[in-house]
C-alpha positions as CSV (number, residue, x, y, z in Angstrom):
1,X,146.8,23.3,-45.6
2,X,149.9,22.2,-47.4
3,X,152.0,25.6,-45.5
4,X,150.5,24.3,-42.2
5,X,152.1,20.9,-42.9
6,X,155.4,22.4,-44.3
7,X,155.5,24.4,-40.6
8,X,154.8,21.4,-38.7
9,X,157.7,19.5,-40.6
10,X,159.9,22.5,-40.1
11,X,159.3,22.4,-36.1
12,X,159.6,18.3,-36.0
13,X,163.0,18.2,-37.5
14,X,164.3,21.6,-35.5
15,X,163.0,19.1,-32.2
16,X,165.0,16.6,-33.6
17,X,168.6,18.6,-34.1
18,X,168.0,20.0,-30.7
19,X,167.4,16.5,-29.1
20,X,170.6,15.3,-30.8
21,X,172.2,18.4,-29.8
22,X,171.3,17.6,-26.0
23,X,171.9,13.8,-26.3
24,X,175.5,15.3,-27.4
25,X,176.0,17.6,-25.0
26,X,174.8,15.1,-22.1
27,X,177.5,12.4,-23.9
28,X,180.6,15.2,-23.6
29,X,179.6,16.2,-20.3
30,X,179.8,13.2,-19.1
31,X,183.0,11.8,-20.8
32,X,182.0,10.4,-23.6
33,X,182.5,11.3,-27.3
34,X,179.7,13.0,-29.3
35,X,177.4,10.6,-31.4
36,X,177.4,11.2,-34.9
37,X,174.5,10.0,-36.7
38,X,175.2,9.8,-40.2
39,X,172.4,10.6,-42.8
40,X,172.3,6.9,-43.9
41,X,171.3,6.2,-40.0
42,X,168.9,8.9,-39.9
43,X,165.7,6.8,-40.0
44,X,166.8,4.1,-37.7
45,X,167.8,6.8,-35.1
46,X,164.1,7.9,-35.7
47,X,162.6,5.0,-35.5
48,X,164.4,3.5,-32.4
49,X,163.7,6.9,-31.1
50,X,160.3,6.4,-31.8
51,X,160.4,3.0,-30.2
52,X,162.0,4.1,-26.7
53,X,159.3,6.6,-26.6
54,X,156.3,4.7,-26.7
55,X,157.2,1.1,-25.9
56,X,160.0,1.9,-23.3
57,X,162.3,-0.2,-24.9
58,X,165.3,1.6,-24.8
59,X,167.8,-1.5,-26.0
60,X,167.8,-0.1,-29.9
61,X,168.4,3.4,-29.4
62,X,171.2,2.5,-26.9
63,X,172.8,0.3,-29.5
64,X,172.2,3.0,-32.5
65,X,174.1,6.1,-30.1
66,X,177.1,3.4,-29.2
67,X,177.8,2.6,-32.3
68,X,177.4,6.2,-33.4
69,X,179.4,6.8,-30.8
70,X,182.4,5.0,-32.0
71,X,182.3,7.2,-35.3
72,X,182.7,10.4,-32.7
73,X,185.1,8.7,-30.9
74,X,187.0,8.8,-34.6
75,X,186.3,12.3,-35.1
76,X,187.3,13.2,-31.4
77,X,190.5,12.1,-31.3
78,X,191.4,13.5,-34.9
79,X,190.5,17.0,-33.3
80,X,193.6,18.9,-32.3
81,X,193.8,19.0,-29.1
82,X,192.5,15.7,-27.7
């Protein structure tokens, strides 16, 4: 039971990293600078994840990528050649 679980923890958080790597790659497509969520943000990007998913109420996760956002917006225009 326990290696089942371990599995199923495994393929949750790979789902995650590949939903923050297409919320990023949307973002930079479309102009904007990658959101960087921190470890310290981790659970409230879960949880207002969470909350968009089954109340529809996207107003927290918004809020949580913008102001991740602005940390990518740091990072972005430190990279050479931006």
């Amino acid at each position: 039971m326990g290696d089942r679980l371990r599995v199923g923890d495994r393929r949750v958080s790979v789902m995650l990293v590949l939903i923050c790597i297409l919320m990023n790659f949307e973002l930079i497509k479309a102009g904007y600078p990658p959101a960087i969520i921190k470890k310290r943000d981790r659970l409230r990007y879960y949880e207002a994840l969470d909350e968009a998913h089954i109340k529809g109420d996207y107003r927290s996760f918004t809020l949580l990528v913008a102001r991740c956002g602005e940390g990518g917006l740091d990072w972005w225009l430190e990279t050479p050649g931006n």
